[in-house]
C-alpha positions in Angstrom: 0.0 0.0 0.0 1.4 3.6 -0.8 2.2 5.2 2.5 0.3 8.3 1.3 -3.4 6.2 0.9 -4.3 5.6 4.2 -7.4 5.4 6.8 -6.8 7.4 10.1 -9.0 7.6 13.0 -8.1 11.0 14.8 -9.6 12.4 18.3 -10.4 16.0 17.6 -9.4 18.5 20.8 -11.9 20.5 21.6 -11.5 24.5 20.9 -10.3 23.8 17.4 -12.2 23.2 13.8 -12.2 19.7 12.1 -10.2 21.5 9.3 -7.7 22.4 11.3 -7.6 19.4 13.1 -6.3 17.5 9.5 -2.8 20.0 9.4 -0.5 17.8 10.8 -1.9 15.0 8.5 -2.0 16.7 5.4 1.9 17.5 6.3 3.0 14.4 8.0 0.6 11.7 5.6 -0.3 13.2 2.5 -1.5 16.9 0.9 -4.8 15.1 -0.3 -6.6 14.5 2.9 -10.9 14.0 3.1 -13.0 13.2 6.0 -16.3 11.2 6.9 -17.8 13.8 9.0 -16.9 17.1 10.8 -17.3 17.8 14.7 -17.8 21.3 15.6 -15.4 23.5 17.3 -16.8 23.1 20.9 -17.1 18.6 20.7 -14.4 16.3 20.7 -13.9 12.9 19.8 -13.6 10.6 16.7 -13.2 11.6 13.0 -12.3 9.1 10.2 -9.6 10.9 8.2 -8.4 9.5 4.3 -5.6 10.2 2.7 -4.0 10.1 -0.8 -6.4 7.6 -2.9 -8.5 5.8 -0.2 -10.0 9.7 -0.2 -12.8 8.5 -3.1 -13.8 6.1 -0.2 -15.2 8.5 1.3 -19.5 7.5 1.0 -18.2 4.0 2.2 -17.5 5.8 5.8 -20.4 8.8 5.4 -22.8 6.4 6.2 -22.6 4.7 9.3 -24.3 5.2 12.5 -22.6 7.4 14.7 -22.8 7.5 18.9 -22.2 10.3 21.1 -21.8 11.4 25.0 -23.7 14.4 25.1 -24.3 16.9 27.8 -27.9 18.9 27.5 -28.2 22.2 29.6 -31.5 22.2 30.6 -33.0 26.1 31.0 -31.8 28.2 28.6 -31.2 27.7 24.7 -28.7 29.6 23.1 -28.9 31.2 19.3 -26.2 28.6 18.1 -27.9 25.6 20.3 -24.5 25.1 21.8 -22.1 26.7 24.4 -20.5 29.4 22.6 -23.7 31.0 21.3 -25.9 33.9 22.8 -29.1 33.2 25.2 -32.1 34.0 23.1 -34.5 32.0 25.6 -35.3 30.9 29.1 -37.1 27.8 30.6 -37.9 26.2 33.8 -35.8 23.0 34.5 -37.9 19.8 34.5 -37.6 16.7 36.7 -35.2 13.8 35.1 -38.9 11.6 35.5 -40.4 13.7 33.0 -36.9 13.6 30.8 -36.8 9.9 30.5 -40.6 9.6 29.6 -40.3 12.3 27.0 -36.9 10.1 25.6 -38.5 7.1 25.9 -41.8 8.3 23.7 -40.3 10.9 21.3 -36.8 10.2 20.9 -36.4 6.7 19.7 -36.3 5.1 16.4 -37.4 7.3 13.3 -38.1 10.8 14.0 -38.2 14.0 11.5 -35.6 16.5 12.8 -35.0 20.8 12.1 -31.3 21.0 11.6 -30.2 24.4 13.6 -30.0 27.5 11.7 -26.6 27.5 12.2 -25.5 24.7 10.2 -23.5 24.0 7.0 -26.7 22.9 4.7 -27.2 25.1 2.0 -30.1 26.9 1.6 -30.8 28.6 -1.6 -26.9 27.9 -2.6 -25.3 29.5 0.3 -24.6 27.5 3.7 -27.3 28.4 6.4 -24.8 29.5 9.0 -23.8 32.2 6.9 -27.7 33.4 6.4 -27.6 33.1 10.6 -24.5 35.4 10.8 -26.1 38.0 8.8 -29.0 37.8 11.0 -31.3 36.0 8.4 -33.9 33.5 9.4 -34.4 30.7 7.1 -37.0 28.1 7.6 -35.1 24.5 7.8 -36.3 21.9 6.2 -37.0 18.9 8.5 -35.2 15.7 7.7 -36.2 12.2 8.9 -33.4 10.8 11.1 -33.2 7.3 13.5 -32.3 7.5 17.0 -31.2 3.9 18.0 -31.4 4.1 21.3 -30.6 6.6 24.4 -28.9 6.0 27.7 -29.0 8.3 30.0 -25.3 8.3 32.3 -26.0 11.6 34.9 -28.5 14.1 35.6 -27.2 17.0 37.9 -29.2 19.7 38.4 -29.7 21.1 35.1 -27.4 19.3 33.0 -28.5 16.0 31.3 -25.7 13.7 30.5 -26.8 11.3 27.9 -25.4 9.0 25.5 -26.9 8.6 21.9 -26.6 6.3 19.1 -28.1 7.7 15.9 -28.2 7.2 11.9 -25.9 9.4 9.7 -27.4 12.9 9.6 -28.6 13.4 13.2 -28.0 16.9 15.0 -27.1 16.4 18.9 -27.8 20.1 19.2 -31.5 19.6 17.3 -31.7 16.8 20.2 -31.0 19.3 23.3 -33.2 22.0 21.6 -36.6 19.6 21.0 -36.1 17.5 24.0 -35.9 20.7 26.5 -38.8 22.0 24.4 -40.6 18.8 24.7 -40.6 18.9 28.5 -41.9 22.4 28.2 -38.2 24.1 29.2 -35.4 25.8 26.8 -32.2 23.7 26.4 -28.7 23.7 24.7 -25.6 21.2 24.0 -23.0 21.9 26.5 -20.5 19.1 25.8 -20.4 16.6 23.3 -17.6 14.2 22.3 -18.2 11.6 19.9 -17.5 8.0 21.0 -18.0 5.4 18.2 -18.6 5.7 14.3 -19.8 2.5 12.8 -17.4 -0.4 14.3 -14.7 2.5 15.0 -14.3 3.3 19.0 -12.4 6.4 20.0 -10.7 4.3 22.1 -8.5 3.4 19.0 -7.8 6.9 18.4 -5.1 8.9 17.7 -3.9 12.7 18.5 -3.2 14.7 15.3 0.3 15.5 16.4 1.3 12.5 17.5 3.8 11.6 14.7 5.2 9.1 15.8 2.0 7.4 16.8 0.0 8.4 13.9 2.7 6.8 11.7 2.3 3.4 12.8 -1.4 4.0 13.0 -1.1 4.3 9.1 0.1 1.2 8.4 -3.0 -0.3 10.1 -5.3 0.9 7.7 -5.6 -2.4 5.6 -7.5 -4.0 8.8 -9.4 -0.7 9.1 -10.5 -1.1 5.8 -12.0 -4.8 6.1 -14.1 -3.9 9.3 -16.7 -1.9 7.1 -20.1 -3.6 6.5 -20.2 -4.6 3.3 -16.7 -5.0 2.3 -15.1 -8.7 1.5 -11.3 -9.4 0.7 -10.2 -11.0 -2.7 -6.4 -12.0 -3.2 -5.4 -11.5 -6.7 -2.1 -12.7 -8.9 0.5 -10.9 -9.7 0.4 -10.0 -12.8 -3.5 -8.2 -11.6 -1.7 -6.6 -8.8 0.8 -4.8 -11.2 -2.3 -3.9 -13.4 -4.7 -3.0 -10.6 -1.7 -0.5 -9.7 -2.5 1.3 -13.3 -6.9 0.9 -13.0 -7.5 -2.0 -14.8 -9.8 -4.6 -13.2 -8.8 -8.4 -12.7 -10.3 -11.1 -14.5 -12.4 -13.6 -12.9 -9.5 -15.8 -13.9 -6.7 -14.1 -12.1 -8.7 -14.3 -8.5 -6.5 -16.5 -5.9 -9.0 -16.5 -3.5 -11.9 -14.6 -2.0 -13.7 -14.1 1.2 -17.3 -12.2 0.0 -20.2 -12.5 1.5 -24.0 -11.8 0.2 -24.6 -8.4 1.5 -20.9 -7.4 0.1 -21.2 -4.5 -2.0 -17.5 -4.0 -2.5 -14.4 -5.9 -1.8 -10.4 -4.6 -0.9 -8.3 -6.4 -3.7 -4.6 -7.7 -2.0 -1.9 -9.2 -3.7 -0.6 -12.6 -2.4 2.1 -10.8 -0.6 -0.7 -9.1 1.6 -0.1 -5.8 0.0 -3.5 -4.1 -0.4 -3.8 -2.9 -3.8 -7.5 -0.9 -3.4 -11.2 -1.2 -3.6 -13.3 -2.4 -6.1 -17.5 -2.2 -6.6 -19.1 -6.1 -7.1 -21.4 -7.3 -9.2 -24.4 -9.8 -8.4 -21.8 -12.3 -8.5 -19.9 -10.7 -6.6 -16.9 -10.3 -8.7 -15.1 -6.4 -8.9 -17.3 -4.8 -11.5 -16.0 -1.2 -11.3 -12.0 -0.2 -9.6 -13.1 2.9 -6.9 -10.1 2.7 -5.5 -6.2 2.1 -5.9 -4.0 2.4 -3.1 -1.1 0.8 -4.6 2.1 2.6 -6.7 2.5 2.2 -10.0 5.2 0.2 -10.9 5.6 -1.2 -7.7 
């Protein structure tokens, strides 16, 4: 695999954007650096990070479920919906009784959701945060998300602390706004670090500058790979693997072996030495229909 094409998993700091957060990779890794999801400045936590040519990988990572430890204020919501926007209401602070009803009932399993006004969907071609800034209101377009379940960790006073695993899409700060409004208070997302993407823990983590961790966490990035859903591993001969390296596809004769299941949609091609060469689309036979993407060097 080309040191460059790479799959990262990188715990954000808090007090700094995503974007900035990639720097040292794009330095250390590779100039050509994508991501499967941004955290804002205020949260912390997880964020897969490509590099080089596993960047067109990209919608393979987009969709997976995401979970979260959130902290909800409870009695005021702020114009942002999270700490480091301006008060522009005031509630009573319910009892945690009437919180875990109102989770229980309205916050599980497919629900339609009102992204915040400051958000990065585009309405009417520009981004809605920048409408916000300029002190336009737009009206949001609800979107139908799934909340998987809910867990509620600590309740202290006025601050809810709650974990929540969601489908792709999902606002946290949408959450702390309805469910406060729901229990007939104002609310806002004081914390919020994000714990798990798909089968990805933060656990497995790595600071951004860490070099000499995030190195070695490079060269894992084959096994990375093969933990998606959906993803199966064919060996192919040599002579593919040289070709594979330039876009071409393998023929059905030059598979060595292959591990596909049903529900795979694509498969990471290796060479017998182990080397992974990229990612290929499947057909209903499961055999690599359409190259997505090559991780290997030409000529190598």
């Amino acid at each position: 695999m080309s040191k460059s094409s790479s799959i990262l998993l990188l715990n954000k700091e808090e007090g700094i954007t995503s974007f900035a957060s990639l720097g040292p990779i794009k330095r250390l890794i590779d100039p050509k650096v994508g991501h499967a999801g941004t955290l804002d400045r205020f949260a912390t936590g997880l964020m897969i990070v490509l590099t080089g040519q596993l960047t067109k990988l990209n919608t393979l990572f987009t969709n997976l479920d995401k979970k979260y430890l959130a902290t909800i204020r409870f009695g005021s919501e702020t114009e942002t919906l999270d700490p480091d926007g301006q008060v522009i209401g005031v509630g009573s602070i319910p009892s945690i009784k009437e919180i875990e009803e109102v989770l229980k009932t309205q916050f599980i399993g497919k629900i339609e959701q009102q992204p915040p006004q400051y958000s990065a969907i585009h309405i009417q071609g520009e981004r809605a945060y920048r409408l916000a800034r300029k002190g336009q209101r737009v009206s949001m377009p609800s979107r139908q998300v799934e909340i998987f379940s809910t867990k509620i960790i600590n309740w202290d006073e006025r601050d809810l602390e709650v974990e929540i695993h969601c489908s792709k899409g999902t606002y946290i700060r949408s959450i702390a706004r309805d469910l406060a409004l729901a229990c007939n208070s104002r609310g806002h997302l004081h914390s919020l670090q994000r714990i798990a993407i798909g089968p990805y823990l933060l656990d497995e983590a790595v600071d951004s500058t860490d070099y000499t961790r995030l190195r070695h966490h490079a060269e894992d990035s084959s096994d990375r790979l093969l933990r998606l859903p959906n993803i199966g591993k064919i060996v192919i001969d040599e002579k593919s693997s040289e070709r594979f390296c330039f876009g071409n596809l393998p023929s059905v004769e030059a598979i060595v072996d292959s591990d596909v299941e049903n529900g795979d949609t694509h498969a990471a091609l290796f060479s017998k030495e182990g080397s992974l060469m990229g990612v290929a689309a499947l057909d209903q036979y499961k055999v690599p229909v359409k190259v997505v993407a090559v991780a290997c060097s030409r000529g190598s």
